[in-house]
C-alpha positions as CSV (number, residue, x, y, z in Angstrom):
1,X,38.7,9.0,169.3
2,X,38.7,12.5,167.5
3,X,36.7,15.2,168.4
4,X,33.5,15.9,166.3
5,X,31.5,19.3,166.3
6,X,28.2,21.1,165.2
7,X,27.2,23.1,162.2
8,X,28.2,27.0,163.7
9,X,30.9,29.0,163.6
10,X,33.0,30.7,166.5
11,X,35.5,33.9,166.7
12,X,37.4,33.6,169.7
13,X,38.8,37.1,171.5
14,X,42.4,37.5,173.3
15,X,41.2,36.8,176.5
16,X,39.2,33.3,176.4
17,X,41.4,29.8,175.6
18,X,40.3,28.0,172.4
19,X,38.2,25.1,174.0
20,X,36.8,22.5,171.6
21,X,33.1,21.5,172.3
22,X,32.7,17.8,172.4
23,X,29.5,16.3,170.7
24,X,28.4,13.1,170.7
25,X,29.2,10.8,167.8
26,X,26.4,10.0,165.2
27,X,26.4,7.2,163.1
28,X,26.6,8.2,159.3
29,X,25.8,5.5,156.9
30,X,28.5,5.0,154.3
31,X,26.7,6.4,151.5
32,X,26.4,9.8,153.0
33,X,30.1,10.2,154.4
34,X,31.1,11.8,150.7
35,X,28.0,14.4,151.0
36,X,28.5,15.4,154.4
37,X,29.5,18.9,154.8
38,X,28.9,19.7,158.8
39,X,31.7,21.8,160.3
40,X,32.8,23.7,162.8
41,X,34.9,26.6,161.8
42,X,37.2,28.9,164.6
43,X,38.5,32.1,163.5
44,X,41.3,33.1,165.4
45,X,42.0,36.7,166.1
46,X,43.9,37.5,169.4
47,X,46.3,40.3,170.4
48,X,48.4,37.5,172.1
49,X,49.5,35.4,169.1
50,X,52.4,36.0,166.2
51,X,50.9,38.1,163.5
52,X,52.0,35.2,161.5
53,X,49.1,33.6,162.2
54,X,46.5,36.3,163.1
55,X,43.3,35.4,161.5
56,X,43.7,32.3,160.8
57,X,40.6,30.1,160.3
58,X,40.4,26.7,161.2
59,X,37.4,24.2,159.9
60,X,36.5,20.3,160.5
61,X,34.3,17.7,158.9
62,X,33.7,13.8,159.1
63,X,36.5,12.6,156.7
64,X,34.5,9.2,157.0
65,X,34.4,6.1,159.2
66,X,36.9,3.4,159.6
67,X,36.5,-0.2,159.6
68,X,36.5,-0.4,163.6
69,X,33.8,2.3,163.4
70,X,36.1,5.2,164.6
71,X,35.4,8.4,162.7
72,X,38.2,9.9,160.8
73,X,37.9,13.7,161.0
74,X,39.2,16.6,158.9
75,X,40.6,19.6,159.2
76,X,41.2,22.7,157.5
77,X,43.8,25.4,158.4
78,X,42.9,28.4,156.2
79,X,45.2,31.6,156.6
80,X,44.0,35.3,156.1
81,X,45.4,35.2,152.1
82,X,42.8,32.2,151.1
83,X,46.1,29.8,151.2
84,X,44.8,26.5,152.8
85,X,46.4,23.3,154.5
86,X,43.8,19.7,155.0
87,X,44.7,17.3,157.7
88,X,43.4,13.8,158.6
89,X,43.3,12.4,162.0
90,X,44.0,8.8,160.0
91,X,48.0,8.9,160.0
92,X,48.1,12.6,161.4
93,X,48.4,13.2,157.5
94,X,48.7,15.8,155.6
95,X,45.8,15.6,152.1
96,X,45.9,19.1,150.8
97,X,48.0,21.8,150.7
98,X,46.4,24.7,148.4
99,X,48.7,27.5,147.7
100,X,48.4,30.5,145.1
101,X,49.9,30.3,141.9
102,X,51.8,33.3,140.0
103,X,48.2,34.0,138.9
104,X,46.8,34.5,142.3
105,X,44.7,30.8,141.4
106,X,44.5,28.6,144.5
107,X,46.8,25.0,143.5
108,X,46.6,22.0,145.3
109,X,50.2,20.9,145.4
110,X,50.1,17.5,147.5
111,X,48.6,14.2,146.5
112,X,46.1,12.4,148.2
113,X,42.5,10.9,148.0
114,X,38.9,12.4,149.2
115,X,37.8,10.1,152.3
116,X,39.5,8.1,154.4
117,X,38.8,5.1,152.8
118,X,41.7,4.5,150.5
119,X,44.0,5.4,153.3
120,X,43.1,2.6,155.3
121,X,42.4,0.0,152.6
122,X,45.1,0.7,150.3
123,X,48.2,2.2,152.1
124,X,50.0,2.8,149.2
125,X,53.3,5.1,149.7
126,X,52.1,6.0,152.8
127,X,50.9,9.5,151.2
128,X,50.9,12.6,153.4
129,X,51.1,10.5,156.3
130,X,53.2,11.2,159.7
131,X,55.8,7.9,159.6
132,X,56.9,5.9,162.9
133,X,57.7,5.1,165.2
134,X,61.2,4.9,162.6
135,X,61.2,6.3,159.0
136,X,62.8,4.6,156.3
137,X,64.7,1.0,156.4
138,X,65.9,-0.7,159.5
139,X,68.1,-4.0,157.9
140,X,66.5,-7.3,158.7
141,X,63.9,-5.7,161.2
142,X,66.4,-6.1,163.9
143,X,68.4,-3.9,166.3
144,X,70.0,-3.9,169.5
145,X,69.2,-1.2,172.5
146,X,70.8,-1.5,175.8
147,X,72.0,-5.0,174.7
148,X,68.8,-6.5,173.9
149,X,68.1,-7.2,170.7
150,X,64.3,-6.7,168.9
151,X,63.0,-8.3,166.1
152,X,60.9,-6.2,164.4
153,X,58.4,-7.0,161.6
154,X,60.0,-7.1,157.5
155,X,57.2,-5.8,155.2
156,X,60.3,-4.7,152.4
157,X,62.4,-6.3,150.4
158,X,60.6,-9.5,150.2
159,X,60.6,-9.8,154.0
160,X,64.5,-8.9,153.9
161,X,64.1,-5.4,155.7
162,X,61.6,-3.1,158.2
163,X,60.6,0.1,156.6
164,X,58.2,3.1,158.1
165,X,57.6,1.7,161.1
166,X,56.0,-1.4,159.4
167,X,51.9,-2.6,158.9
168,X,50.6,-1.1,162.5
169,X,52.9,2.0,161.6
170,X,51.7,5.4,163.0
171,X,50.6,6.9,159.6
172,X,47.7,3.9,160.1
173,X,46.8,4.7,163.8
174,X,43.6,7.3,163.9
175,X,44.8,10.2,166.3
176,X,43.9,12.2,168.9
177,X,43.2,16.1,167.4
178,X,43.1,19.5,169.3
179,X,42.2,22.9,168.2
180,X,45.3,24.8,169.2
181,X,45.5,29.2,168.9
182,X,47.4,28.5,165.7
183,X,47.1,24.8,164.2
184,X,46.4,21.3,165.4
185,X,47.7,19.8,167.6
186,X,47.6,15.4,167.0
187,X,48.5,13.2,169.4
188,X,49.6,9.0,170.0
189,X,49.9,6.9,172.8
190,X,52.3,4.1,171.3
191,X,52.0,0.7,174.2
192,X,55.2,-1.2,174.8
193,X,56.1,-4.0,171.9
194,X,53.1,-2.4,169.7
195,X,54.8,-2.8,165.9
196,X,57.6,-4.5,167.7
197,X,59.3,-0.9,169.5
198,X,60.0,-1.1,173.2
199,X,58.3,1.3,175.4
200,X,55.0,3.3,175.7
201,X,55.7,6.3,173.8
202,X,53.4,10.0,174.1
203,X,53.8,11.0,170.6
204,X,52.5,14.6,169.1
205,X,52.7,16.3,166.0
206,X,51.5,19.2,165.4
207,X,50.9,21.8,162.1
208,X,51.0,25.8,161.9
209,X,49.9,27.2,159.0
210,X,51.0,30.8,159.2
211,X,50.2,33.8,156.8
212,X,53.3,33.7,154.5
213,X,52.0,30.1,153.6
214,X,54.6,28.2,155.9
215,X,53.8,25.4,157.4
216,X,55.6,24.1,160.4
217,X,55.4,20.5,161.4
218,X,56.5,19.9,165.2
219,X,57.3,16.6,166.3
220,X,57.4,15.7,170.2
221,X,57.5,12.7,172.4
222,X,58.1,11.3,175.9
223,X,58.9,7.7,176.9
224,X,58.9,5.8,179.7
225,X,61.6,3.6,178.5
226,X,64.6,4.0,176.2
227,X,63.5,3.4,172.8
228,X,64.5,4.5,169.4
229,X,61.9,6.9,167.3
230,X,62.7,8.6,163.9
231,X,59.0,10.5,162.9
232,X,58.9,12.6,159.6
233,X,56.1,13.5,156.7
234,X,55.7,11.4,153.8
235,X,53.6,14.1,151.5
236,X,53.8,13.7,147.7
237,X,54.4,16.9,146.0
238,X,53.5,18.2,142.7
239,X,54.4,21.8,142.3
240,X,52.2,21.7,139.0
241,X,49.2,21.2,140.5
242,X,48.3,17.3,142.1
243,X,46.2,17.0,139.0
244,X,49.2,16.3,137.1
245,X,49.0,12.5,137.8
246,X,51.0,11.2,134.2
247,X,54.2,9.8,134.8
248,X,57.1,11.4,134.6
249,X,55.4,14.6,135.3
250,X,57.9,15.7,138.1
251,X,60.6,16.5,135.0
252,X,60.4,20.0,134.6
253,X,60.9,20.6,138.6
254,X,64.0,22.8,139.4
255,X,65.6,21.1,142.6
256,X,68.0,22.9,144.8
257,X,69.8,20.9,147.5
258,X,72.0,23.7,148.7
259,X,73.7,22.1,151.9
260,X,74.3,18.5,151.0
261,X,77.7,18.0,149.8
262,X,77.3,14.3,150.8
263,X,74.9,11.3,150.4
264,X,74.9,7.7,152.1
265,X,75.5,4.8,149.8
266,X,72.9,2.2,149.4
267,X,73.6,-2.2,149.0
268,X,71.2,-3.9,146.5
269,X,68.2,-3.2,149.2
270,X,68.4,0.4,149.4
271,X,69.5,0.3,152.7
272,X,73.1,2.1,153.3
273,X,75.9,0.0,153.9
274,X,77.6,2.6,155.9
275,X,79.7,5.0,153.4
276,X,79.0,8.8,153.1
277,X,80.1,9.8,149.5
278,X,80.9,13.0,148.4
279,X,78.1,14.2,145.5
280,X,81.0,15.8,143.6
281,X,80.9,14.7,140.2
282,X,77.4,12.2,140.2
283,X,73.8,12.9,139.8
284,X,73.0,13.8,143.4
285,X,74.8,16.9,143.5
286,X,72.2,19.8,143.6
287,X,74.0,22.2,145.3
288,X,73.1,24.2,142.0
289,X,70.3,23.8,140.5
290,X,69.1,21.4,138.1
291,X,66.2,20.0,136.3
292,X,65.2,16.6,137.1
293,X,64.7,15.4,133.7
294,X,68.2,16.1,133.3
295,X,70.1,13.4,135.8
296,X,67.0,11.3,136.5
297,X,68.1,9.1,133.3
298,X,71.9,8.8,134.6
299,X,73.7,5.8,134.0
300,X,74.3,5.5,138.1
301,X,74.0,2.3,140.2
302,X,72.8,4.0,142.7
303,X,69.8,5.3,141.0
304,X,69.7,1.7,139.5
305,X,68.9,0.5,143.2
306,X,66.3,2.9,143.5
307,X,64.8,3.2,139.9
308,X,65.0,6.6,140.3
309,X,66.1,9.3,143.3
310,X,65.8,7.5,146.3
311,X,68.5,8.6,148.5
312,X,69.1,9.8,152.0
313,X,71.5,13.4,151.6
314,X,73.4,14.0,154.7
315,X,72.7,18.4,156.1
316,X,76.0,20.3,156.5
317,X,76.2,22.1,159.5
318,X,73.9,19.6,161.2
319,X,73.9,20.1,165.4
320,X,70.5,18.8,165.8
321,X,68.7,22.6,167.1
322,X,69.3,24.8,164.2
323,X,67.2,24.8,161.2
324,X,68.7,24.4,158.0
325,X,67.5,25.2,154.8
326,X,68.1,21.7,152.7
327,X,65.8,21.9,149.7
328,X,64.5,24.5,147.3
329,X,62.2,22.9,144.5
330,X,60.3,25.1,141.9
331,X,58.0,24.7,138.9
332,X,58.4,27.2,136.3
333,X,54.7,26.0,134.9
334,X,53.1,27.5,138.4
335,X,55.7,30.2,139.9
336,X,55.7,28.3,143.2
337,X,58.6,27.5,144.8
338,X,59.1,25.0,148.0
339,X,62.0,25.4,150.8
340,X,62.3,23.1,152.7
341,X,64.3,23.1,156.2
342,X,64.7,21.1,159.4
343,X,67.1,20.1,162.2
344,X,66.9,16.3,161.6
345,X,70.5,15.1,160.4
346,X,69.0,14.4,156.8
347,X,66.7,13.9,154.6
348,X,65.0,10.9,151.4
349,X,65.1,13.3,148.0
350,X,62.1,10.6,146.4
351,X,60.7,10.9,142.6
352,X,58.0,8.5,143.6
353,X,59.4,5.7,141.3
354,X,57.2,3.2,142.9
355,X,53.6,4.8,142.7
356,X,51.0,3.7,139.6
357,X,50.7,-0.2,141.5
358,X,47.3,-1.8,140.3
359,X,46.4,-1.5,144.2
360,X,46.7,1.9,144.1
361,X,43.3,3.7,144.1
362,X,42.4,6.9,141.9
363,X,43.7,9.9,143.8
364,X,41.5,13.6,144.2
365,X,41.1,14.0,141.0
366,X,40.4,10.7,139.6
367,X,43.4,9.6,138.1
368,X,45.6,7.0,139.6
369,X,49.1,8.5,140.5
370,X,51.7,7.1,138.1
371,X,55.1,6.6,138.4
372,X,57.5,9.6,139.4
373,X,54.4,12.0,139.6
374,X,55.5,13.5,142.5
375,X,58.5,14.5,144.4
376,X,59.0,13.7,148.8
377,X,61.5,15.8,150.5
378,X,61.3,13.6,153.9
379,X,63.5,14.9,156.8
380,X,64.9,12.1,159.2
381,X,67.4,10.6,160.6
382,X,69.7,8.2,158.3
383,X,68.0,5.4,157.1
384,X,69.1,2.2,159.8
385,X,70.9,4.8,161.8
386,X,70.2,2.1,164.9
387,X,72.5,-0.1,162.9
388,X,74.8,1.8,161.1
389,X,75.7,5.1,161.8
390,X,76.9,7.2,164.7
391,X,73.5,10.1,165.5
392,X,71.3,7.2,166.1
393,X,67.7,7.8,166.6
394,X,67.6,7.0,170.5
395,X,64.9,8.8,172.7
396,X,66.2,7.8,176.1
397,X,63.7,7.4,179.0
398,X,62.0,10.9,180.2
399,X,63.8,12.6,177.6
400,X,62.1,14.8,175.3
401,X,62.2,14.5,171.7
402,X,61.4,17.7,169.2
403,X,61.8,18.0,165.7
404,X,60.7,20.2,163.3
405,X,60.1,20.6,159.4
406,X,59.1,23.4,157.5
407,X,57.4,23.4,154.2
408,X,57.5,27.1,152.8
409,X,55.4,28.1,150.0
410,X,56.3,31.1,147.6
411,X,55.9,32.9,144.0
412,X,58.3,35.6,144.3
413,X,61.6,33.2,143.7
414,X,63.2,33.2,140.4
């Protein structure tokens, strides 16, 4: 279960580790969770770490109480120029991400809601949450490792495919946190055949916040048995401000997909039947920069299939340890600009096209989040790689698996 502090606050010096102090639990009645504003805050100022992330401060606070009476917690990463990042234990998720505008006014660029409640009663898009144990579509939930095969469960398509690590996916598991020097530090134990994956899987991710408002996401896991594991972020992003819930309010955003020169093609189910295209000449090239409004609307089948963008772009120059920049997205209505990089062989461009269901609850600000509201840049592996394609997503026994994604966060791009 999480860790759960004491109203104080704490400066820790060069020479002393950053030990969280566990407390015992207390139960909160339901009512309260929304007024309760107990937390433990650690300023971190050592000699020893990056000045990147000198001074960072680093808060937590019940983020409520789940059905089996675990308590979500909530932290918040806050760097030395007021820029802030909120994370959940529930999903190792990512619910806030406050960066200054062109104004110097502090904007809330990520969707999400204010408890933990309507993460774990209404799961819808799987917002901000840390996907696996396999991102995106596997077809008919099946695949075959070390020539036997596993049947895995089909909540898409009608029952027709396995997508984000299904129902018991990791974005609905309550992790493990740490207080690291610079972040947090979540972690899973997966057991053998949980969601249907072979193997018991030590899963981590962990966020850094630093001081020029970049924050790195580090996946990590070790297994016991060869298995196959794909984990990425599934945050909505409004550049506009989160507030900006209408639909269609992700038109004005500039994207830049500067080294994707191909795309994989999708069947009827959005999942790819194999085929890298080139994005000469159709919607999806963004090696220069373009509006969304302005190829959105193409008459394409491929955005047919996915009512929108919803398409996995294939990273030049992919070798699986450098980092490649593959997205630059800006709104001209804020000054803030996102790059985006990673050393995962590609990457879901999303417009949200599915968000605004009647089960969806009202979001921070309290307006439902309608369709193509938001943008997702989600770094992976291709969609039912296991199946299809060549890099498949195969974390072999005792082996290590590290990935990264970067979300950057600036004003000072034209």
């Amino acid at each position: 279960m999480p860790i759960d502090f004491n109203t104080h606050f704490i400066s820790f010096s060069s020479n002393k580790p950053i030990k969280p102090v566990i407390a015992r639990q207390m139960a909160v009645p339901a009512s309260e969770l929304q007024q309760d504003t107990f937390e433990k805050q650690v300023e971190v100022k050592s000699a020893e770490i990056n000045p990147e992330f000198d001074g960072m401060k680093i808060a937590q606070k019940s983020f409520g109480k789940l059905k089996n009476g675990e308590e979500a917690t909530l932290y918040t990463i806050t760097n030395k120029n007021g820029a802030s990042v909120d994370l959940s234990t529930f999903g190792a998720s990512i619910i806030s991400i406050k960066i200054p505008d062109k104004a110097g006014k502090l904007v809330d660029v990520t969707q999400g809601y204010d408890s933990v409640t309507p993460y774990e009663n209404s799961p819808v898009g799987h917002a901000g949450g840390t996907i696996g144990p396999c991102a995106n579509k596997i077809n008919n939930g099946t695949f075959t490792l070390n020539d036997k095969e596993y049947q895995l469960e089909c909540n898409k398509d009608g029952g027709k495919t396995h997508s984000h690590g299904g129902s018991e996916g990791f974005d609905v598991k309550n992790w493990n946190a740490e207080i690291i020097k610079d972040g947090i530090k979540f972690t899973y134990n997966k057991k053998d055949m949980e969601s249907g994956y072979p193997a018991n899987v030590q899963a981590a991710v962990t966020y850094k916040f630093d001081n020029d408002n970049q924050l790195h996401i580090i996946y990590e896991a070790q297994s016991d048995a060869d298995t196959i594991l794909n984990m990425t972020n599934h945050s909505y992003f409004n550049l506009d401000g989160a507030e900006n819930a209408q639909e269609n309010s992700v038109y004005e955003h500039i994207v830049e997909l500067p080294n994707s020169s191909t795309f994989t093609v999708n069947n009827e189910l959005a999942v790819p039947t194999g085929e890298i295209a080139s994005v000469e000449g159709t919607p999806f090239d963004f090696r220069g920069a373009k509006k969304i409004k302005d190829v959105i609307e193409t008459e394409n089948e491929q955005i047919k299939i996915g009512s929108g963008f919803d398409q996995n772009f294939c990273i030049d120059g992919y070798d699986g340890e450098k980092m490649i920049d593959i997205a630059k997205v800006t709104s001209d209505k804020t000054g803030i600009t996102m790059h985006v990089s990673t050393n995962m062989p590609g990457f879901q461009f999303y417009t949200a096209n599915h968000l605004g269901k009647d089960a969806q609850p009202a979001g921070k600000d309290g307006k439902k989040y309608e369709k193509r509201s938001a943008f997702c840049i989600e770094p992976q592996f291709f969609p039912d790689a296991i199946n299809t394609f060549d890099e498949k997503p195969i974390l072999k026994k005792n082996a290590t698996y590290r990935r990264e994604i970067i979300y950057a966060f600036s004003t000072d791009d034209k």
